[in-house]
N, C-alpha and C positions, 0 to 999 in steps of 0.2 A: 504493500500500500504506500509505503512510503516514497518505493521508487516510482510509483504512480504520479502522486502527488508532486515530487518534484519532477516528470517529465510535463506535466501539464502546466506549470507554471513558470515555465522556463524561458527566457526570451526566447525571439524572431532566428536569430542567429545559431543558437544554441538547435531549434527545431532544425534550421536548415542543414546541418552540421551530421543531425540523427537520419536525416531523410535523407543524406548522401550512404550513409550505412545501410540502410536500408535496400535502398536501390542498388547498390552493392551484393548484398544480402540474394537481393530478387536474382541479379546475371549470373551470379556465381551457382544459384538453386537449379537456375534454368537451364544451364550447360550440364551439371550434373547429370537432370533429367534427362536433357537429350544423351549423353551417353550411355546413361542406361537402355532407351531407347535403340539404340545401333545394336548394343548389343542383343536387345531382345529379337530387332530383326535379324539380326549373324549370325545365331549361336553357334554356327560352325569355326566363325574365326573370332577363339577368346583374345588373341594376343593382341589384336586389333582392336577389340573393344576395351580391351586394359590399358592401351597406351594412350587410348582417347580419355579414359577417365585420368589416367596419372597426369595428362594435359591442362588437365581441371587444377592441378595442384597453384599452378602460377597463379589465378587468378582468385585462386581461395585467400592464399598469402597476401594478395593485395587487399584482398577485402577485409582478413585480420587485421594488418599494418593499418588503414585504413580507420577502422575500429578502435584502435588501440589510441590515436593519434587523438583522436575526437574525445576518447574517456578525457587524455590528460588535459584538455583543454575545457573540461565544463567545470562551471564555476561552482554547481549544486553542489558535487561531492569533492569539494577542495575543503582541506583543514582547517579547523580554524579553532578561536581560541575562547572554552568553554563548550565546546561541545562534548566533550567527552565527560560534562558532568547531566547531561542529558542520554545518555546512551549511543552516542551519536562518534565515539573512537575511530581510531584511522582503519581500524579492522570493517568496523560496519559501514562506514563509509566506502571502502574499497567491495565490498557487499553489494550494496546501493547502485556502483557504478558496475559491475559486470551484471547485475538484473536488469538496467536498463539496457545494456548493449544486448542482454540476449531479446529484448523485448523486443528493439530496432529488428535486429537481425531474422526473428522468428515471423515478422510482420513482412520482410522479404520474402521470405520462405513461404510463407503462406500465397502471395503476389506470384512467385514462380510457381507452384504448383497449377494456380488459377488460371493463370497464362498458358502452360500447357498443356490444362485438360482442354480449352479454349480453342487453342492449335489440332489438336487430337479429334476436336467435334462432338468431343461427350458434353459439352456443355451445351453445344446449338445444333446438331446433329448433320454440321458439314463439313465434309471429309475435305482432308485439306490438298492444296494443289502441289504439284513438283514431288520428283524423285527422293531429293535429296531431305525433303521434308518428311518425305512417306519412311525413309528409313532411320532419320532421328526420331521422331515420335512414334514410331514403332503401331503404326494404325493397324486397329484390327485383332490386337491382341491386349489381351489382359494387364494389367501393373500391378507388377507384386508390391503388395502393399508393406510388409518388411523393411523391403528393401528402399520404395520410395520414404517411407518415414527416417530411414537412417539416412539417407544423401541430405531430405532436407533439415533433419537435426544436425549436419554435421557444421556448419557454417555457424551458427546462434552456439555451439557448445564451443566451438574453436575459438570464436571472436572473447564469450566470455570469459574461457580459460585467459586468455593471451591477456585479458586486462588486469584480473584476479590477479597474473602474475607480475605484472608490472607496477600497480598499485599498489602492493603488498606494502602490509608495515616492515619498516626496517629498524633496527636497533641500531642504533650510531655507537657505534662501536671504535675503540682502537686499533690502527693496524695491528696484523701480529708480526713480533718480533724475536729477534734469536735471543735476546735479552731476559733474564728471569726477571717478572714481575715482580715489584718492589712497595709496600704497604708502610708509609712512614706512620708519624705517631698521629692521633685524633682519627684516622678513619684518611690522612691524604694517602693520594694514589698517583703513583707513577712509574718510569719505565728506569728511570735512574740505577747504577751502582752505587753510588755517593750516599753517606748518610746522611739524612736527614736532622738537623741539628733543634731543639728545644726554640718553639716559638717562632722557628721559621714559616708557618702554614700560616698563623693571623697576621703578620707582616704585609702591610701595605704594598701592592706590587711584585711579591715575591713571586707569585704563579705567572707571571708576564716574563716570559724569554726575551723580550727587548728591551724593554723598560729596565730587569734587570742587570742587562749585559754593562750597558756604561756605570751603575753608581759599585758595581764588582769589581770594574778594572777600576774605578777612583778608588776603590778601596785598599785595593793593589798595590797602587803609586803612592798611596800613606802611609804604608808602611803595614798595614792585616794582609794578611792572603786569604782575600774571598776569593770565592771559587763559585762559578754558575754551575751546575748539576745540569741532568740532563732532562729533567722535568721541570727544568725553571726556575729553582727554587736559588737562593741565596745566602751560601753560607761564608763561616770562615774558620781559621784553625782554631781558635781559640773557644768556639760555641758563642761569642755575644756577636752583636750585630757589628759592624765592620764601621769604623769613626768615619766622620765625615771628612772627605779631602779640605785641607789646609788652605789659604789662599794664595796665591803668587805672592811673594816678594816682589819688591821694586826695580823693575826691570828685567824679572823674570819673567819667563814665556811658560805657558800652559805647552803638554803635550800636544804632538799634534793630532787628529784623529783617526789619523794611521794606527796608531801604537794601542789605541784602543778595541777590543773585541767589539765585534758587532753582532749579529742575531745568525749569521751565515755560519759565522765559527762557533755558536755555541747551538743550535740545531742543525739537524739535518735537514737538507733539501730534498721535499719528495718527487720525485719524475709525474710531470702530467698526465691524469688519467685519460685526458683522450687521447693519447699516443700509442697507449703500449699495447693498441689491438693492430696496429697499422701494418706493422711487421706479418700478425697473421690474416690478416687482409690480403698482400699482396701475395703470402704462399698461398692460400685457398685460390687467388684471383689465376695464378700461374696452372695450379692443377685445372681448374675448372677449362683455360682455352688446350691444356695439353689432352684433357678426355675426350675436349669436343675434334682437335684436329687430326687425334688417334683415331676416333670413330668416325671421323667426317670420310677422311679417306680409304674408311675398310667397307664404305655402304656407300650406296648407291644414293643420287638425289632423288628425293621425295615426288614420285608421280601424283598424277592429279588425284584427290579425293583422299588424301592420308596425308599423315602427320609426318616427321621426322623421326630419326629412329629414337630408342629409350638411352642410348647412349651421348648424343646430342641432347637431350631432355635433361641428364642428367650435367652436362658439359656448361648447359647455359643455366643450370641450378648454380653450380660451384660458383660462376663467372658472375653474377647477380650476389649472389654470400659474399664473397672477396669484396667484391664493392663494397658494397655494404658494411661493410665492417672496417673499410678503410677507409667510409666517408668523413668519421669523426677527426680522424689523426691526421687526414687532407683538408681541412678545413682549418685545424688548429694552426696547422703545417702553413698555408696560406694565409692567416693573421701572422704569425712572425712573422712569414720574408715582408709583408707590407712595412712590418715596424723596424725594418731593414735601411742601413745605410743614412742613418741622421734623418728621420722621419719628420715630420711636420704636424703639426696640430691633426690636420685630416686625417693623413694615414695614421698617427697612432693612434686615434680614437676610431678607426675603421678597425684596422688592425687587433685591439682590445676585444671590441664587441666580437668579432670572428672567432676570438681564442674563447671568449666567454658563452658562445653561443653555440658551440661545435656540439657539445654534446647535445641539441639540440633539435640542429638543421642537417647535420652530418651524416648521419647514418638515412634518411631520406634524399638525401643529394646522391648518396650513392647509389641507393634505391633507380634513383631517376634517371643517371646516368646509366644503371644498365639494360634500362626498359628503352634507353635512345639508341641505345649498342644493339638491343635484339630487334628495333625497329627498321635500323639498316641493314642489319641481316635481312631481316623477311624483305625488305625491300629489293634485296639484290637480289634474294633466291625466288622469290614470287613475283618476278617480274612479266613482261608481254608473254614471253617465248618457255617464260615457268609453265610451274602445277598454278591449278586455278586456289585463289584464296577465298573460300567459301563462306557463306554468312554465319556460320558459327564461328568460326575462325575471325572475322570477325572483330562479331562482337566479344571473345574473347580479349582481344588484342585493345580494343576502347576498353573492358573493362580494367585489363590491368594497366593501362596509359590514364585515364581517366583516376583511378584511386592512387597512383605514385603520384599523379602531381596535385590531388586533392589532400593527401596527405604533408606533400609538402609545403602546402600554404596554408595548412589546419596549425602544421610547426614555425611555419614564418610568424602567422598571426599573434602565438604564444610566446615565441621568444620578444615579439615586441610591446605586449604587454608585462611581462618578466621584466622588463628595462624600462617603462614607462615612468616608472620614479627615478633613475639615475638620468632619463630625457628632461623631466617637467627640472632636479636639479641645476644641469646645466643652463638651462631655458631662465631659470630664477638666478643664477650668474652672470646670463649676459651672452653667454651664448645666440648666435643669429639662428634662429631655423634653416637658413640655406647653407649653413656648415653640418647640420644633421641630416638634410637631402643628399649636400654632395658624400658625406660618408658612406651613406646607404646608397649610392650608387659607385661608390668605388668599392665597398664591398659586393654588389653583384658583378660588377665588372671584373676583378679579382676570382673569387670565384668561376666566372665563369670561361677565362681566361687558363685556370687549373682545370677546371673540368670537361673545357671542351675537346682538346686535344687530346685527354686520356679517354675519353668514352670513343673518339673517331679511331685510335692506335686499336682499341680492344673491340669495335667494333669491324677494321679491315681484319684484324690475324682472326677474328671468330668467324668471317665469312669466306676465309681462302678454303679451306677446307670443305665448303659447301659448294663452289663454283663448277666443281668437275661435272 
């Protein structure tokens, strides 16, 4: 009831948003269906009808991603503060949001069904036209009903799992380290070897790693040997607090702030988390064109009225993966070099937002870029003198182009409201708005400048192997 109530009172944007899931929902049901359908007219060639259904996978995954993109942007089941003293925690919350996406999804599913019995004539009692229709709709024969009920649950189970999982509460936790955990006195906790000395924990800025860095090294240079710990904390040999630095004499000079530690040398630095998938990125991205140009040349091209074989199926799965997962660290990757070479007001505040925004737009940019790789493919292999490209085929192909790039501006929308307070910031500084236009166009320009050349490179080596 709940996720009722907040799907009906939900803004304009928010409905349109669900009714792109939805209509998602419906393409993906309806391709199912008709593959059930071929197969019911073929039963003599399963292999045929299995590779039509595994075909179905691409545009199911769109319609999950899809799904997923749309939960993280509705504002009904976002956190917030005091709800969990109404029953209303990030667990039911996360609840909330996968019952309304199977709700979306399931109202597809119902929209495909109706659409094909529609097509089939059991709803108005006329038999429909063309070959190619009489053998996906499978006229004339029965629908096991089983089996139709699992194809269309399987979209609304898929989409809500995939949100369930994404939503999920997490515990913020510490990384872990090779370090034995360390429990000083009153209950502080840290990662330190250092003891913890008496009255270090209620000390004013002692838990601040930088704060405490410079009054340790003045402490230093007085003559105590404070020492920063690796939890922050500040101590010295003696166990009392470390005197305060002396003042220069007359004519004498302060250290200079070379000689003093900073926050660099008393923590570590951790490596960006949207880097460290990049590397498997581009191995997944390497296997994915080596399966497709192994199989491209051990099979024949695709005659008219078939698919490609389950080897290339699987070639342009890896090659889709690898992007994907190299979209985040290609993005980060393209905020530095901006902030490259003495940058300027623009580029480092493009540059910033890119690095901050990756984990964001990143992993759908890759998305997008390999639905343009597989578009140039179909393009050069279904071409005049090709196999014919058929109207399932398709409408497969709108759906999975339609939901990468629907989903990546469900992620643009939300990274810029994500930033909308460090925007109205600047704006209350003095900032011009045409310095926040030109950055949002040199970050698509950037961008698209990285992207476009690697989606044309992996779109020519994934279509040599088709050409013979």
């Amino acid at each position: 009831m709940l996720a009722l109530r907040l799907t009906r009172t939900a803004h304009l944007a928010v409905h349109l948003r669900r009714l792109l899931v939805a209509v998602a929902s419906a393409g993906t049901g309806f391709l199912l269906l008709c593959a059930l359908g071929h197969a019911l007219s073929h039963p003599d060639t399963p292999g045929a009808a299995a590779l039509r259904l595994a075909w179905c996978a691409a545009p199911l995954a769109a319609a999950v991603q899809l799904a997923v993109a749309v939960a993280r942007t509705d504002p009904g089941t976002r956190p917030r503060s005091g709800l969990s003293a109404i029953g209303l925690g990030p667990g039911r919350l996360m609840a909330v949001s996968a019952t309304t996406t199977a709700l979306s999804a399931s109202l597809g599913s119902v929209a495909a069904l109706l659409a094909y019995l529609h097509l089939r004539g059991d709803l108005t009692s006329r038999p429909p036209s063309g070959r190619v229709a009489a053998d996906a709709l499978a006229v004339g024969q029965s629908l096991p009903a089983p089996a139709v009920l699992t194809l269309l649950v399987l979209v609304p189970a898929c989409a809500s799992a995939a949100v369930a999982q994404a939503l999920r509460p997490r515990d913020p936790r510490p990384a872990p380290s090779a370090a034995r955990r360390g429990y000083g006195r009153f209950g502080a906790y840290g990662w330190g070897k250092a003891r913890e000395t008496f009255g270090a924990y209620g000390r004013f800025g002692s838990r601040t790693a930088v704060a405490a860095a410079r009054p340790a090294a003045a402490g230093s240079h007085a003559g105590g040997a404070a020492l920063v710990g690796a939890g922050g904390t500040l101590q010295t040999q003696s166990g009392e607090p470390p005197a305060p630095a002396p003042a220069p004499a007359d004519g004498a000079t302060e250290p200079p702030d070379a000689a003093l530690p900073t926050a660099a040398d008393t923590m570590p630095a951790p490596l960006p988390q949207n880097t460290t998938a990049l590397p498997w990125g581009i191995a997944v991205l390497a296997a994915g064109l080596t399966v497709e140009t192994y199989t491209g040349n051990a099979s024949a091209a695709p005659t008219p009225g078939t698919a490609p074989s389950a080897g290339v199926l699987i070639g342009w799965a890896l090659t889709a993966l690898g992007l994907a997962l190299a979209g985040p660290g290609l993005t980060h990757l393209c905020g530095r070099l901006l902030q490259a070479v003495r940058p300027g007001a623009l580029r480092l505040l493009a540059g910033r937002v890119l690095m901050e925004e990756s984990h964001r737009v990143g992993r759908p940019l890759g998305v997008v870029a390999a639905v343009a790789a597989a578009a140039y493919v179909a393009a050069t292999v279904y071409d005049g003198d090709g196999p014919a490209f058929g109207p399932l085929a398709t409408l497969g192909a709108s759906l999975v182009a339609g939901c990468t790039v629907a989903t990546l501006l469900t992620a643009a929308v939300a990274a810029r409201h994500a930033r909308a307070g460090t925007t109205d910031a600047l704006l209350r500084l003095g900032a011009p708005p045409a310095t926040l236009r030109g950055a949002a166009a040199v970050r698509a320009a950037a961008l698209l400048a990285l992207f476009g050349p690697l989606t044309l490179l992996v779109a020519v080596l994934a279509a040599l192997p088709l050409e013979h």
